[in-house]
FIMINU-286952 format. One record per residue (C-alpha): x, y, z; residue number from 0. Coordinates in steps of 0.2 Angstrom, whole numbers, plus 5000, padded with zeros to 4 digits. Each point is the difference from the previous one (the first is absolute). Layout:
+------+------+------+-----+
:   xx :   yy :   zz : num :
+------+------+------+-----+
:    X :    Y :    Z : NUM :
...
+------+------+------+-----+
! end
This chain:
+------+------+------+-----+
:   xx :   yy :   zz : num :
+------+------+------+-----+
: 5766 : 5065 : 5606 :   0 :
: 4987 : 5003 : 5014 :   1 :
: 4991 : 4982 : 5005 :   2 :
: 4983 : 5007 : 4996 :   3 :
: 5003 : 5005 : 4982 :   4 :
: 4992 : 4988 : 4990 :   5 :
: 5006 : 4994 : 4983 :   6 :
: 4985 : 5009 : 4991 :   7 :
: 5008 : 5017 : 5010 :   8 :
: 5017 : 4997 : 4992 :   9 :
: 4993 : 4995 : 4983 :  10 :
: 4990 : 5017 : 5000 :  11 :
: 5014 : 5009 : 5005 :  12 :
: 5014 : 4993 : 4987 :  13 :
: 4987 : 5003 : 4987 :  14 :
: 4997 : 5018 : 5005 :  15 :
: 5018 : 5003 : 5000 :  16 :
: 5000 : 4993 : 4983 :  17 :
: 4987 : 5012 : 4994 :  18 :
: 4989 : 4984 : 4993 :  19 :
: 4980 : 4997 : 5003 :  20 :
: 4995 : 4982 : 5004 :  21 :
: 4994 : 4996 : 4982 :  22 :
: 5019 : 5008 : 4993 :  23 :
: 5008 : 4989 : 5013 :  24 :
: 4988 : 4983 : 4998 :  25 :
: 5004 : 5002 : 4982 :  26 :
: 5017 : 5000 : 5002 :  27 :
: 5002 : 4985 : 5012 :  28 :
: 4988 : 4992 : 4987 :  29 :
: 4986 : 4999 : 5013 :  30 :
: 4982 : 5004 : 5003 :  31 :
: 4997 : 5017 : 5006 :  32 :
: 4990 : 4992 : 5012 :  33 :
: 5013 : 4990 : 5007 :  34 :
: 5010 : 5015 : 5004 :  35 :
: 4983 : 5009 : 5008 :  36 :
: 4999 : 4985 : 5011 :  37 :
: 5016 : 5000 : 5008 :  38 :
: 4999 : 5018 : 5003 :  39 :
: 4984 : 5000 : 5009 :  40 :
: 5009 : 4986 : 5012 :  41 :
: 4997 : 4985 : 4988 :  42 :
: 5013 : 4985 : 4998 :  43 :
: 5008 : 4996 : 4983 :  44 :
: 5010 : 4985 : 4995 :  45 :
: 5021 : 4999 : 5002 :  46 :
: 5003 : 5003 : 4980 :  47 :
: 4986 : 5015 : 5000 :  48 :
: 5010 : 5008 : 5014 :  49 :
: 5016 : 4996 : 4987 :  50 :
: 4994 : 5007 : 4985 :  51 :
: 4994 : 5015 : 5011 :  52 :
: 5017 : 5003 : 5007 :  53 :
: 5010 : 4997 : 4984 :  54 :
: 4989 : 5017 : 4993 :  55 :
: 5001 : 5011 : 5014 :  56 :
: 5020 : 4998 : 5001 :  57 :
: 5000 : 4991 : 5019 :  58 :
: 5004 : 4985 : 5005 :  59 :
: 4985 : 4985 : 5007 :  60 :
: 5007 : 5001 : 5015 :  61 :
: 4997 : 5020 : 5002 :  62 :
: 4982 : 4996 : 4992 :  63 :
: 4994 : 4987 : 5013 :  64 :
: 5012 : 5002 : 5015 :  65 :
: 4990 : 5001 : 5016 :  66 :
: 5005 : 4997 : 5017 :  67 :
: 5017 : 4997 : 5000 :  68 :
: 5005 : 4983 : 5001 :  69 :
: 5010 : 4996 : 5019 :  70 :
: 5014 : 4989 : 5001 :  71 :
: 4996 : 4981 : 5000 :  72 :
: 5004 : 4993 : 5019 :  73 :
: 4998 : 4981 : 5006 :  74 :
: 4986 : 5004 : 5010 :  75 :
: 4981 : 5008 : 5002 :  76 :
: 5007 : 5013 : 4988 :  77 :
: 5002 : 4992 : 4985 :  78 :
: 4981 : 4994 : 5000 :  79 :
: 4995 : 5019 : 4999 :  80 :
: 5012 : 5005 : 4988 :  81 :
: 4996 : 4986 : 4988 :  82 :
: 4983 : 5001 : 5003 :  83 :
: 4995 : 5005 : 4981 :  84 :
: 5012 : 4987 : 4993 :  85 :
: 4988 : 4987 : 5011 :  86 :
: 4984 : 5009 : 4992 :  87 :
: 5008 : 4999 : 4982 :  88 :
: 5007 : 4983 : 5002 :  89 :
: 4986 : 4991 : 5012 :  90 :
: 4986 : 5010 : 4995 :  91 :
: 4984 : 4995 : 5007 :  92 :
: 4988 : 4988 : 4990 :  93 :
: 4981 : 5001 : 4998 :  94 :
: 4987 : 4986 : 4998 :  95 :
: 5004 : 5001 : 4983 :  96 :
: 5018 : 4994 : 5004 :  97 :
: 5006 : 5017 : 4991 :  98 :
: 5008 : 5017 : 5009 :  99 :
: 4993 : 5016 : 4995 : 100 :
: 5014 : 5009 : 4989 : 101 :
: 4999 : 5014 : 4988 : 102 :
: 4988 : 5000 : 4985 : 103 :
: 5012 : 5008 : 4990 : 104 :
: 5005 : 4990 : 4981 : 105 :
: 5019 : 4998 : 5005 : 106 :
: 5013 : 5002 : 4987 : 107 :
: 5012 : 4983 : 5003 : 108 :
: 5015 : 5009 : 4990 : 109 :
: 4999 : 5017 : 5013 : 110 :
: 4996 : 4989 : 5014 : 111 :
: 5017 : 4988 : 4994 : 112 :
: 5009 : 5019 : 4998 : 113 :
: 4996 : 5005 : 5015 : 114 :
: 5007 : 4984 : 5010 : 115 :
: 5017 : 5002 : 4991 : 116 :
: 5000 : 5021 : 5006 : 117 :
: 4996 : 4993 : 5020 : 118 :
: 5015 : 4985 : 4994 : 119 :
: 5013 : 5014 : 4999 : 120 :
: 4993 : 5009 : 5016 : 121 :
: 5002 : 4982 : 5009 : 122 :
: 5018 : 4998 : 4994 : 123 :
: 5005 : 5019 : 5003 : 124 :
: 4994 : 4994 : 5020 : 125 :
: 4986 : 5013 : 4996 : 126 :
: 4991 : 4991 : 5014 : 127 :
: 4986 : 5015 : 5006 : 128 :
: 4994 : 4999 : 4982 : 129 :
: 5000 : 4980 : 5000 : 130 :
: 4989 : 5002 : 5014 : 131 :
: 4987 : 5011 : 4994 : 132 :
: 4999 : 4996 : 4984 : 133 :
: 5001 : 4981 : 4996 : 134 :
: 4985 : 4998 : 5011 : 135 :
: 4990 : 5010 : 4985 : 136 :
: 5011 : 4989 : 4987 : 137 :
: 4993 : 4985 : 5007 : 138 :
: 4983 : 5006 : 5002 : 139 :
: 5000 : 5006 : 4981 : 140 :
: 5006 : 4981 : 4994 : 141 :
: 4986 : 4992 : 5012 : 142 :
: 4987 : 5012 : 4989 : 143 :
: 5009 : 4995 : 4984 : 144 :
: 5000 : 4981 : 5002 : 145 :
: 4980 : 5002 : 5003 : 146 :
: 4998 : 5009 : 4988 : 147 :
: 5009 : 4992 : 4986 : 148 :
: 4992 : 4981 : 5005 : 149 :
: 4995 : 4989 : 4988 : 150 :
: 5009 : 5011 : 4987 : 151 :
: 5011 : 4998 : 4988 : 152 :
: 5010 : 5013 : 5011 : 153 :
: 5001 : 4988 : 5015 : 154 :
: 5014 : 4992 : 5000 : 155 :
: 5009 : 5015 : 4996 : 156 :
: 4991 : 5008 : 5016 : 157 :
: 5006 : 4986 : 5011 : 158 :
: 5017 : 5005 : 4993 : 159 :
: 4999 : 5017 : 5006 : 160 :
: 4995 : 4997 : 5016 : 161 :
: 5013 : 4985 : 5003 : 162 :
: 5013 : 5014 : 4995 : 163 :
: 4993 : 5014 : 5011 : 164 :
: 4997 : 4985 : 5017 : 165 :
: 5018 : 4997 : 4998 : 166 :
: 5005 : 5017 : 5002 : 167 :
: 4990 : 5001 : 5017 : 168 :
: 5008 : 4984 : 5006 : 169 :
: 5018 : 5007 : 4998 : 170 :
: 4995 : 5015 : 5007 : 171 :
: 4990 : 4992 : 5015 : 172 :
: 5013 : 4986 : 5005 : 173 :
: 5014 : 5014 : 5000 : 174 :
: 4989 : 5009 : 5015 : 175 :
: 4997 : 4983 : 5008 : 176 :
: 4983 : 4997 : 4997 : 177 :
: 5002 : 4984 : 4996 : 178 :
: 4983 : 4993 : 4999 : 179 :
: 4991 : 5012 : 4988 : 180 :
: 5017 : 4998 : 4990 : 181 :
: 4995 : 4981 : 5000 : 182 :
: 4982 : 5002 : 4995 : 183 :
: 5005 : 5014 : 4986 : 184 :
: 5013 : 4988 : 4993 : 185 :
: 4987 : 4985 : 5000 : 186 :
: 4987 : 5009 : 4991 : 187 :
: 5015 : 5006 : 4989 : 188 :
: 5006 : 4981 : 4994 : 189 :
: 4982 : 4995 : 4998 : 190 :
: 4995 : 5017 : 4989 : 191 :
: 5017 : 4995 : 4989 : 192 :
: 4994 : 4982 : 5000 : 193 :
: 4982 : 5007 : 4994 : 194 :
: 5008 : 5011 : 4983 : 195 :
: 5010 : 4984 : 4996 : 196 :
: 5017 : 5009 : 5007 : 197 :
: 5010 : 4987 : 5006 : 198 :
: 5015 : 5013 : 5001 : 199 :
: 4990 : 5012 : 5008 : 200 :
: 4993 : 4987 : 5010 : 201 :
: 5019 : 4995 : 5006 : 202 :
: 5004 : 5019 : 5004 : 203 :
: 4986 : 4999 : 5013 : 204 :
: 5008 : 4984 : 5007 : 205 :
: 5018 : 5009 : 5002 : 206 :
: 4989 : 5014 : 5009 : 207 :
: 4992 : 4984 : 5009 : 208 :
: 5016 : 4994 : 5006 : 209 :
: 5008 : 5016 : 5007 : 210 :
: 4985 : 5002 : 5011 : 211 :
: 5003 : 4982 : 5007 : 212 :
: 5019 : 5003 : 5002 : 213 :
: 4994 : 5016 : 5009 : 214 :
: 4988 : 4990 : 5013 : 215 :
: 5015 : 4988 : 5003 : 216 :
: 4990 : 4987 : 4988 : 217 :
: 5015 : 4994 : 4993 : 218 :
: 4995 : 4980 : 4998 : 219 :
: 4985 : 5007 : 4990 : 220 :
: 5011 : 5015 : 4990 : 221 :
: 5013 : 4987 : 4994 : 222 :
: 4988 : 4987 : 4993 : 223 :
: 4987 : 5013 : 4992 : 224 :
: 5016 : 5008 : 4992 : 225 :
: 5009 : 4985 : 4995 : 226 :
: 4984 : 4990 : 4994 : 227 :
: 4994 : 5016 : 4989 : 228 :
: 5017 : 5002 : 4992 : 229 :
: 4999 : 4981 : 4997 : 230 :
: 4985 : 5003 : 4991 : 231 :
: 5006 : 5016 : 4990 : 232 :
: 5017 : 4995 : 4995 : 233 :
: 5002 : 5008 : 4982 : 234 :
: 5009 : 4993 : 4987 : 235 :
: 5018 : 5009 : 5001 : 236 :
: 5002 : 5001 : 4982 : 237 :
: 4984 : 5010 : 4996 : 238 :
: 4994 : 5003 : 5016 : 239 :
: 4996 : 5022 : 5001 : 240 :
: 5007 : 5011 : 5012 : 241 :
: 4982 : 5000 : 5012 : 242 :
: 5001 : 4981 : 4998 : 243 :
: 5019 : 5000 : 5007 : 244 :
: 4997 : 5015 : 5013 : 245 :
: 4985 : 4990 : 5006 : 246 :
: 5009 : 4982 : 5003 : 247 :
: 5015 : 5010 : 5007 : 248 :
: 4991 : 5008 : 5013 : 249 :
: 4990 : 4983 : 5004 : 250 :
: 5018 : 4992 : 5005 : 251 :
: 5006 : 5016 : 5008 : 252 :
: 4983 : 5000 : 5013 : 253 :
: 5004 : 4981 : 5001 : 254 :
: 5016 : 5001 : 5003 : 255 :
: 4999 : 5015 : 5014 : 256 :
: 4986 : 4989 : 5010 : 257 :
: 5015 : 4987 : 4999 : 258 :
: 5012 : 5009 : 5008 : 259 :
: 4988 : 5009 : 5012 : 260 :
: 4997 : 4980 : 5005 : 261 :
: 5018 : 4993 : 5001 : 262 :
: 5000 : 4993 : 4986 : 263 :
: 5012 : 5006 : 4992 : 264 :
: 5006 : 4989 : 4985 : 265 :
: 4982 : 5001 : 4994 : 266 :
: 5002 : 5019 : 5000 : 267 :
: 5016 : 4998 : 4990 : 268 :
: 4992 : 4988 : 4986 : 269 :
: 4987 : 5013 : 4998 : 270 :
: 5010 : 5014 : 5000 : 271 :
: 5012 : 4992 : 4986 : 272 :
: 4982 : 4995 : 4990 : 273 :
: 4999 : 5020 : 5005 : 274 :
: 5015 : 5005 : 4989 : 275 :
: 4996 : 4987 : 4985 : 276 :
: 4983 : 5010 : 4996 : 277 :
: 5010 : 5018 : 5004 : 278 :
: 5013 : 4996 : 4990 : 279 :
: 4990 : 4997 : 4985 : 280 :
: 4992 : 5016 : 5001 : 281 :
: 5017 : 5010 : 5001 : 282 :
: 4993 : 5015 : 5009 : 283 :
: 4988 : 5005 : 5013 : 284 :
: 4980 : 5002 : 4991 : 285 :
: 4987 : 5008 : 5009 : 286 :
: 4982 : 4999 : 5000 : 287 :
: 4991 : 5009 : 5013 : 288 :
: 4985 : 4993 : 5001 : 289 :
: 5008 : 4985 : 5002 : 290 :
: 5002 : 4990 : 5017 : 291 :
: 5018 : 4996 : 4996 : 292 :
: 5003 : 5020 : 4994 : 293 :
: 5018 : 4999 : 4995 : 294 :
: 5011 : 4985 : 4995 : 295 :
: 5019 : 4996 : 4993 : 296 :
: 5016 : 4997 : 5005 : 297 :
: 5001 : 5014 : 5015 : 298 :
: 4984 : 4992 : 5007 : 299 :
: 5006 : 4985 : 5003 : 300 :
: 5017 : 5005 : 5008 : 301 :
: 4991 : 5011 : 5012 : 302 :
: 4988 : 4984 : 5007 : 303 :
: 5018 : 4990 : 5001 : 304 :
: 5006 : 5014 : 5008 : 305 :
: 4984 : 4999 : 5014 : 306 :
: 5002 : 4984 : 5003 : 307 :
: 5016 : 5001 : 5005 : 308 :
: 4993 : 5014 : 5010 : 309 :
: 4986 : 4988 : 5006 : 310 :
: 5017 : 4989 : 5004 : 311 :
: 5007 : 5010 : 5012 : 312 :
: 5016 : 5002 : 4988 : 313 :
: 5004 : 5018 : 4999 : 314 :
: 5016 : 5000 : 4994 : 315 :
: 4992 : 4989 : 4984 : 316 :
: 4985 : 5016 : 4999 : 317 :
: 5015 : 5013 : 5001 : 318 :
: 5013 : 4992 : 4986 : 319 :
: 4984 : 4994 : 4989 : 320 :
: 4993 : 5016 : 5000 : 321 :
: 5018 : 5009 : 4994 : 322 :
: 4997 : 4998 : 4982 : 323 :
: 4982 : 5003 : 4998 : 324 :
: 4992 : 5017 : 4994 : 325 :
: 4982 : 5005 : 5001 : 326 :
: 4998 : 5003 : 4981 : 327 :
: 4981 : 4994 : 4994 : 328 :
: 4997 : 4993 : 5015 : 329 :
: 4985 : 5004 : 5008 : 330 :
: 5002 : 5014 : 5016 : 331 :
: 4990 : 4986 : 5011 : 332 :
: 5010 : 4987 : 4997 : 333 :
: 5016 : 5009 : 5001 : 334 :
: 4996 : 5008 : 5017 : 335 :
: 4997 : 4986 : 5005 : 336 :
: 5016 : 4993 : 4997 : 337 :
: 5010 : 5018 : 5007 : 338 :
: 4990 : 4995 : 5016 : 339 :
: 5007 : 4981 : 4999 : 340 :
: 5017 : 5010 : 5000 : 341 :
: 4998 : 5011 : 5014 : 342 :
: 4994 : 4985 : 5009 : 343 :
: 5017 : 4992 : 4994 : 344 :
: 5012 : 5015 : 5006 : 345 :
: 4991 : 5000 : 5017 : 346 :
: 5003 : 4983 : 5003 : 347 :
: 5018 : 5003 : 4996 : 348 :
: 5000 : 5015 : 5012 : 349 :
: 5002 : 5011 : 4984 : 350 :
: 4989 : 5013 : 5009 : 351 :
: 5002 : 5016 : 4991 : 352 :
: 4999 : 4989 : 4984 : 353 :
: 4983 : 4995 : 5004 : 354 :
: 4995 : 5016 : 5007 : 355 :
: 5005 : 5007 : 4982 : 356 :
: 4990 : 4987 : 4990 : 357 :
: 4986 : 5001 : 5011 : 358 :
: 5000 : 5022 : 4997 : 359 :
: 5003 : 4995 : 4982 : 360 :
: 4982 : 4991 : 5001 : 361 :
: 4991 : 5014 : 5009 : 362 :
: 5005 : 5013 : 4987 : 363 :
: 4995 : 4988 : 4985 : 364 :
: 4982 : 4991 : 5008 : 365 :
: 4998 : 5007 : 5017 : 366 :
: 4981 : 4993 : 5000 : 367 :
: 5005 : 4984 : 4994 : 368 :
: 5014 : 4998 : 5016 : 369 :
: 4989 : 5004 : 5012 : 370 :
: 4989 : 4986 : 4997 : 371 :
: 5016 : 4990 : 5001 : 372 :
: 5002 : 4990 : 5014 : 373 :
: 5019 : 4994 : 4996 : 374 :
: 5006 : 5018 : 5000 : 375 :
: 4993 : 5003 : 5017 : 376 :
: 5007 : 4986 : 5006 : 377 :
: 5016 : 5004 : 4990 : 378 :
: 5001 : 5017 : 5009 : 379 :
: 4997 : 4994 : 5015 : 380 :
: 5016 : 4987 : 5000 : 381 :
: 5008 : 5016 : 4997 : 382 :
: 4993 : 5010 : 5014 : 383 :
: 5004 : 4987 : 5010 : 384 :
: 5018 : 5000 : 4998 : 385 :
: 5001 : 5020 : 5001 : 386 :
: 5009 : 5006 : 5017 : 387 :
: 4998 : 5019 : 4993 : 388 :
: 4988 : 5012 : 4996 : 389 :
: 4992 : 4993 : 4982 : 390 :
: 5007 : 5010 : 4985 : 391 :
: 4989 : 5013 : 4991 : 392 :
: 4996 : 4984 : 4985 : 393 :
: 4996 : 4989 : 5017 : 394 :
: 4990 : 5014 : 5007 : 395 :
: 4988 : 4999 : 4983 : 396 :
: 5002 : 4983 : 5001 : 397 :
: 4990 : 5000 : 5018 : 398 :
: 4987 : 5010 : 4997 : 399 :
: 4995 : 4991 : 4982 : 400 :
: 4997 : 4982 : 5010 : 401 :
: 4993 : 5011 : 5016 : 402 :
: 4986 : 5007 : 4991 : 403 :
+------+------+------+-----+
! end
């Protein structure tokens, strides 16, 4: 798409295609024809109006709003102007009146809730370009509702909403490395879940809370957020549910990484062992999306083991561990980032054409998601190093993915 067609171009456009006028097409998205006017004469609408409008014309959100194309997030100058709307959504700047001028539209909580789960599955399919243009909107739209919906009986609820949908940008934000407005989204996350009286939600928020700090080399901080907030959560094993035990779980498996990330690793393994207590009384993996912790069970945890032996410096332990395991309902994420741990394994061993392999098996399954990874560059590079030829055609790809 052009960079100067707006979203009220592409909405007049899919609604010509589908042969509708505004007032068919407003009633159909449940709307007020004057909603629909607006955004087509240039105006903004809220994230689930864009949603619902999407959902009746056959496209996808990302279509609907997609405006510049979102650039690759680099360490420096770059990444302020290509999160730039994520600052305005996230930071928006505050009047007199100590409130942001958002959208005066009435939100819907239960399309704005349906569209955080949609942008959750482009998040975990590594769609990153629509992460980047449309959480910013997301986030704006929860800002709106939480206003809106104060001193309600729809408050708390609101609060909810927008804990669920801050999450979502913080994983999104520290897996591009901007780490402080990951920090201050994730913040504003536990104290929204804290606000609608959800201590579970307010716990996901810490798990996202804790990988941020692990990320910035915070590790004292990580370990004693983590292994204080799972103190506080432990659920009763015989009745606890399976968010109660995916929650703990992933508490001692972000305490127990910022253990071994800080030598010390009997803590790591006390954790990790507290780890498979809580995934074995689940069974299975359980996802929830919306969730800081996203997917927890059995597999989980022997991929965190697996990374600390990574973390370790044991990459024979990382190869024979990771024999057995299959993906199955792991999460994409957290597998490739396991596949990575083993390439980083096999290079270490001087297994170069077994690393190359895995490392080409993770560009045709999340080639966005590997590019923002720094221990694949530094994966390849170990191989490169060691290569007295000219690189193979796999190499060559390779190259030019961690060039760009």
């Amino acid at each position: 798409m052009a960079e100067d067609i707006s979203i009220g171009d592409t909405l007049r456009d899919l609604r010509a295609e589908r042969d509708l006028t505004q007032e068919e097409l407003a009633e159909a998205a449940r709307l007020h024809v004057n909603t629909v006017r607006k955004i087509e004469q240039g105006g903004t609408g809220s994230m689930e109006t864009y949603h619902r409008l999407a959902r009746v014309l056959g496209t996808t959100t990302g279509r609907l709003v997609a405006g510049q194309p979102a650039r690759r997030q680099n360490h420096g100058d770059d990444n302020k102007v290509s999160l730039l709307d994520m600052r305005r959504a996230i930071t928006p700047p505050v009047g007199l009146d100590g409130h942001a001028a958002l959208p005066d539209e009435e939100p819907d909580l239960a399309d704005l809730r349906g569209a955080a789960e949609s942008f959750a599955r482009s998040y975990h399919s590594d769609r990153y370009r629509d992460m980047a243009t449309l959480v910013p909107r997301l986030v704006t739209s929860a800002h709106a509702a939480v206003n809106h919906y104060a001193h309600t009986p729809q408050q708390a609820d609101a609060h909810r909403v927008r804990s669920e949908i801050l999450q979502l940008a913080g994983r999104y934000l520290t897996q591009v490395r901007a780490y402080d407005l990951a920090q201050t989204a994730l913040t504003d996350a536990v104290r929204d879940a804290a606000t609608g009286e959800d201590r579970l939600n307010a716990a996901a928020s810490i798990i996202g809370q804790a990988w941020v700090l692990l990320r910035q080399g915070r590790l004292d901080e990580a370990q004693e957020l983590a292994a204080d907030t799972a103190d506080q959560v432990e659920p009763r094993m015989s009745r606890a549910s399976g968010e109660e035990l995916a929650a703990w779980g992933w508490l001692l498996l972000r305490a127990s990484a910022a253990a071994a990330r800080n030598n010390r690793p009997d803590e790591a393994r006390e954790a990790i062992t507290l780890a498979r207590t809580a995934g074995a009384a689940l069974g299975g993996e359980v996802t929830h999306r919306l969730r800081g912790w996203v997917s927890f069970g059995p597999t989980t945890v022997e991929l965190k083991a697996i990374e600390n032996e990574a973390i370790a410096d044991r990459p024979d332990r990382v190869l024979s561990m990771s024999k057995p395991l299959t993906q199955g309902s792991s999460t994409s994420d957290n597998w490739n980032r396991h596949m990575l741990d083993v390439a980083k394994a096999h290079a270490r061993m001087r297994h170069d054409q077994e690393a190359t392999h895995v490392l080409s098996g993770l560009v045709r399954a999340s080639p966005q998601w590997l590019s923002h990874q720094r221990l694949a560059a530094d994966t390849f590079a170990e191989v490169r190093a060691r290569r007295k030829r000219a690189l193979t055609s796999e190499q060559r790809k390779l190259a030019a993915l961690f060039a760009e």
